[in-house]
C-alpha positions as a Markdown table, in Angstrom:
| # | Residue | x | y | z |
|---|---|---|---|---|
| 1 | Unk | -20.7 | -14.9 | 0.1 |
| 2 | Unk | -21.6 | -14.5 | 3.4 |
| 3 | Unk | -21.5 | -17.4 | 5.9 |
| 4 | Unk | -19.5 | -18.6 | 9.0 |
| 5 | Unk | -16.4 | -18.1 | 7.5 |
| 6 | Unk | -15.9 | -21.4 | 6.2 |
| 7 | Unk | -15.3 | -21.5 | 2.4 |
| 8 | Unk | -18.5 | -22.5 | 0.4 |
| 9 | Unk | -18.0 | -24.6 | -2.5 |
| 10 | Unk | -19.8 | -24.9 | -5.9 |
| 11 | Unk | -19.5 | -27.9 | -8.0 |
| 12 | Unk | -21.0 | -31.1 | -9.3 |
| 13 | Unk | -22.4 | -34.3 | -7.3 |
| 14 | Unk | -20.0 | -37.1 | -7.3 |
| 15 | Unk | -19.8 | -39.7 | -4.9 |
| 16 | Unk | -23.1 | -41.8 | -4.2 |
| 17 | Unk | -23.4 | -39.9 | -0.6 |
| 18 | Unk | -23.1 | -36.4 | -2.9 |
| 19 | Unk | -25.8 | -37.4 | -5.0 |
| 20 | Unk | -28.1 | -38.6 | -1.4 |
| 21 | Unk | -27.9 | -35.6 | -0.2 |
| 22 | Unk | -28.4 | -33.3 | -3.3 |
| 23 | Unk | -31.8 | -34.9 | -4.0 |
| 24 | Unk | -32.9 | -34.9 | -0.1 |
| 25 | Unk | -32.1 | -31.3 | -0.7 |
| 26 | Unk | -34.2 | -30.8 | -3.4 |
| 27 | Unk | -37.3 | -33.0 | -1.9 |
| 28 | Unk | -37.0 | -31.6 | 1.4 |
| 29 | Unk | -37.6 | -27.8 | 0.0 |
| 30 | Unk | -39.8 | -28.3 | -3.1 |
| 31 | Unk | -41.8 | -31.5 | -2.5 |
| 32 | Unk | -42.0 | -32.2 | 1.1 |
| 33 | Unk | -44.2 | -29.4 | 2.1 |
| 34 | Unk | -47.0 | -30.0 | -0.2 |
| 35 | Unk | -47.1 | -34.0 | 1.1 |
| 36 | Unk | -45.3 | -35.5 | -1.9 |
| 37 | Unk | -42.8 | -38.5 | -1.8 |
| 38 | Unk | -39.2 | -39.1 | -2.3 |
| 39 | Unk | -38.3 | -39.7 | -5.4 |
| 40 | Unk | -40.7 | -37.1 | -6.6 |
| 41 | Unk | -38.2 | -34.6 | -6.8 |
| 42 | Unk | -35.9 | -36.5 | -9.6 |
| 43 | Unk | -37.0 | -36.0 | -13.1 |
| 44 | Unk | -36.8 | -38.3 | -16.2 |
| 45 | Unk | -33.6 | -36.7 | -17.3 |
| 46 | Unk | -31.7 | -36.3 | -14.6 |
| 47 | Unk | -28.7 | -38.1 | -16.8 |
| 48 | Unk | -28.4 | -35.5 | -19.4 |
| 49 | Unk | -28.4 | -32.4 | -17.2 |
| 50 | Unk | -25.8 | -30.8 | -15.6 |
| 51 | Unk | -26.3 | -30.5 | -11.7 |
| 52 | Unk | -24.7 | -28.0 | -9.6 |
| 53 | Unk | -24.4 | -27.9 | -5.8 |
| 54 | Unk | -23.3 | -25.3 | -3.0 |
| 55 | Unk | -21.3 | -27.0 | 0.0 |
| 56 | Unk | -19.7 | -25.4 | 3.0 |
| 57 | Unk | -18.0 | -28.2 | 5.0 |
| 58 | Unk | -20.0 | -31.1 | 4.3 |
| 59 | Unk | -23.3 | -29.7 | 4.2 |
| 60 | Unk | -25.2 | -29.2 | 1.0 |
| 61 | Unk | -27.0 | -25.9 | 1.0 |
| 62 | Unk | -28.3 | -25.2 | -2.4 |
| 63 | Unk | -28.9 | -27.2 | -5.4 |
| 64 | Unk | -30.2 | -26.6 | -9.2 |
| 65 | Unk | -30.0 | -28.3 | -12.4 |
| 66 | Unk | -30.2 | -27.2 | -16.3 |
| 67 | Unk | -30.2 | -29.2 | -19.2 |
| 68 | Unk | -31.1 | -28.1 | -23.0 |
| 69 | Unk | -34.2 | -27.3 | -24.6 |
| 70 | Unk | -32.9 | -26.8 | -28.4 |
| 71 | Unk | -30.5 | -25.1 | -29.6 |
| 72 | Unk | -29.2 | -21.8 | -28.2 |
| 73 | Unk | -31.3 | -22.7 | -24.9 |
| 74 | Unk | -30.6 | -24.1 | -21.8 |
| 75 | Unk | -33.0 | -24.3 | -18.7 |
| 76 | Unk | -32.7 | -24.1 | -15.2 |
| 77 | Unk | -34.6 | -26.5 | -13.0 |
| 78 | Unk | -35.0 | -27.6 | -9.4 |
| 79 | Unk | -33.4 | -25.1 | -7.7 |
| 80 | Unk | -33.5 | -25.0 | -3.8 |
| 81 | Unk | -31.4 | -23.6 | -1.1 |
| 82 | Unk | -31.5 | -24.8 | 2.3 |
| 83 | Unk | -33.4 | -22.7 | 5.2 |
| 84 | Unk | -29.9 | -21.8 | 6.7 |
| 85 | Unk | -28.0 | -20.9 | 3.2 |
| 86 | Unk | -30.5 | -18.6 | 2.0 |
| 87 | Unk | -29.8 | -14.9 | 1.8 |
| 88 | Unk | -25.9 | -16.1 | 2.0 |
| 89 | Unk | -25.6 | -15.2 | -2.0 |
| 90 | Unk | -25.9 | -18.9 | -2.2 |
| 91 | Unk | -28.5 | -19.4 | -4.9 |
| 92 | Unk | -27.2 | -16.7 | -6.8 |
| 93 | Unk | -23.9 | -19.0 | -7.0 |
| 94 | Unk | -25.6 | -21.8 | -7.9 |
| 95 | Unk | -27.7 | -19.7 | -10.9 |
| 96 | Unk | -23.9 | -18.1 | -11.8 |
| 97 | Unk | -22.3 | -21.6 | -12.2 |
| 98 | Unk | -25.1 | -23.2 | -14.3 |
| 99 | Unk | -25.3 | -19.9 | -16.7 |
| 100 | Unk | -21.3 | -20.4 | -16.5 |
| 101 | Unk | -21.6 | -24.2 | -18.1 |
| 102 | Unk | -24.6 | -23.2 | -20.6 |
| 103 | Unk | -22.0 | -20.7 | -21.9 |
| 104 | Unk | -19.8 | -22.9 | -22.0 |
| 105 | Unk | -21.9 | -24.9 | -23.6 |
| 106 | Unk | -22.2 | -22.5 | -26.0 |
| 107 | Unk | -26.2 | -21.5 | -24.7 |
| 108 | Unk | -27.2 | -18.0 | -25.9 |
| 109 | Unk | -30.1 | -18.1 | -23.4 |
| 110 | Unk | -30.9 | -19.4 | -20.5 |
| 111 | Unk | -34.7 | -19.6 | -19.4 |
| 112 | Unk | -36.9 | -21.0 | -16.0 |
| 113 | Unk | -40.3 | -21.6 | -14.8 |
| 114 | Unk | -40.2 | -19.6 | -11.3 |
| 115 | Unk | -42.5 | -20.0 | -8.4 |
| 116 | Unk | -44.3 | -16.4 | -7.9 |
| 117 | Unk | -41.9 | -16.4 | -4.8 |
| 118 | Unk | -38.9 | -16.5 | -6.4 |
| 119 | Unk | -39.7 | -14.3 | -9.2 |
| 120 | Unk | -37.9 | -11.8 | -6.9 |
| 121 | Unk | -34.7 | -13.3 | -6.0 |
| 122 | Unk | -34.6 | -14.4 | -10.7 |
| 123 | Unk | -34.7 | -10.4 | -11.9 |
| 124 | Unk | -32.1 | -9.6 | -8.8 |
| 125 | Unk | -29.8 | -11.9 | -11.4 |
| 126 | Unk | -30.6 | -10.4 | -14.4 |
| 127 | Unk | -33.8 | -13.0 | -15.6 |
| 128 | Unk | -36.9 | -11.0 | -16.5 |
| 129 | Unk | -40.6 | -12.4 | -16.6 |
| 130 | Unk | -41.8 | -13.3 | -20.6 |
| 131 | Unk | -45.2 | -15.1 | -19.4 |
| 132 | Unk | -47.8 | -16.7 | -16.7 |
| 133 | Unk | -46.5 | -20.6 | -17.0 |
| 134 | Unk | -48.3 | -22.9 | -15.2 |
| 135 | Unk | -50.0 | -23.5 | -12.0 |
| 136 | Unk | -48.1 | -26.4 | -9.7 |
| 137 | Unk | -50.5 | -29.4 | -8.1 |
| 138 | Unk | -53.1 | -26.6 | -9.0 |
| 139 | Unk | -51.5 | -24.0 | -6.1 |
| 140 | Unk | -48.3 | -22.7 | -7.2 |
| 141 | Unk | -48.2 | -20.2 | -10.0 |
| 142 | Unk | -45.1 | -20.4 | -12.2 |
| 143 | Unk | -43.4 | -17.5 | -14.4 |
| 144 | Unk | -41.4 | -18.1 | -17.6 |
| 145 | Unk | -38.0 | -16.5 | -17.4 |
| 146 | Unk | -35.6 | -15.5 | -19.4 |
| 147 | Unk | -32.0 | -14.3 | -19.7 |
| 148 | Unk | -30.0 | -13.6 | -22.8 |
| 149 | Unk | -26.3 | -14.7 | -22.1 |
């Protein structure tokens, strides 16, 4: 990774302060643009996910989440990476640990619903477009993704 030197750390949420910060993260880059509220970026299942964060120092700079869809697949969710942790290799970290625990978890694939501007930075680590999947608040096109394990 590249970055100021400092080591950058992946790994769960923990402590209450953790678990502020990785959802202000996660608002602050994919809800507070488009005018939506906090507590818009948490999603019904938040318990039975797995959540993954990047942190150099104290700072959280990327976030993302994956939980199962049925057997054999896992999906990624929520992703974000702070203005300065981006081009850093820090969402590809965060993508590498999650695929690392759906392994684990014994995932044979892992698939995602990409905004058309991250479609990019998905096939760079290894995910391929299967479909057109949705439009978000009517102004966002999303692309199903997918990536045997």
């Amino acid at each position: 990774l590249v970055g100021s030197g400092m080591a950058i750390v992946f790994c769960s949420p923990e402590s209450e302060e953790e678990w502020e910060g990785y959802f202000k993260l996660r608002w602050e880059m994919l809800r507070k643009l488009w005018g939506h509220e906090r507590g818009s970026e948490r999603g019904e299942d938040e318990d039975s996910s797995f959540h993954v964060m990047a942190v150099e120092g104290k700072q959280i700079l990327g976030v993302g989440r994956m939980h199962a869809r049925e057997d054999g697949v896992m999906q990624i969710r929520y992703m974000a990476v702070a203005a300065e942790g981006q081009r850093r290799g820090i969402g590809s970290g965060v993508v590498a640990a999650l695929e690392e625990e759906a392994r684990r978890r014994g995932a044979l694939r892992v698939q995602l619903d990409s905004r058309e501007s991250a479609v990019p930075f998905y096939e760079k680590n290894g995910y391929a477009v299967v479909a057109e999947s949705y439009l978000l608040w009517g102004e966002i096109p999303h692309f199903l993704m997918v990536k045997e394990l």
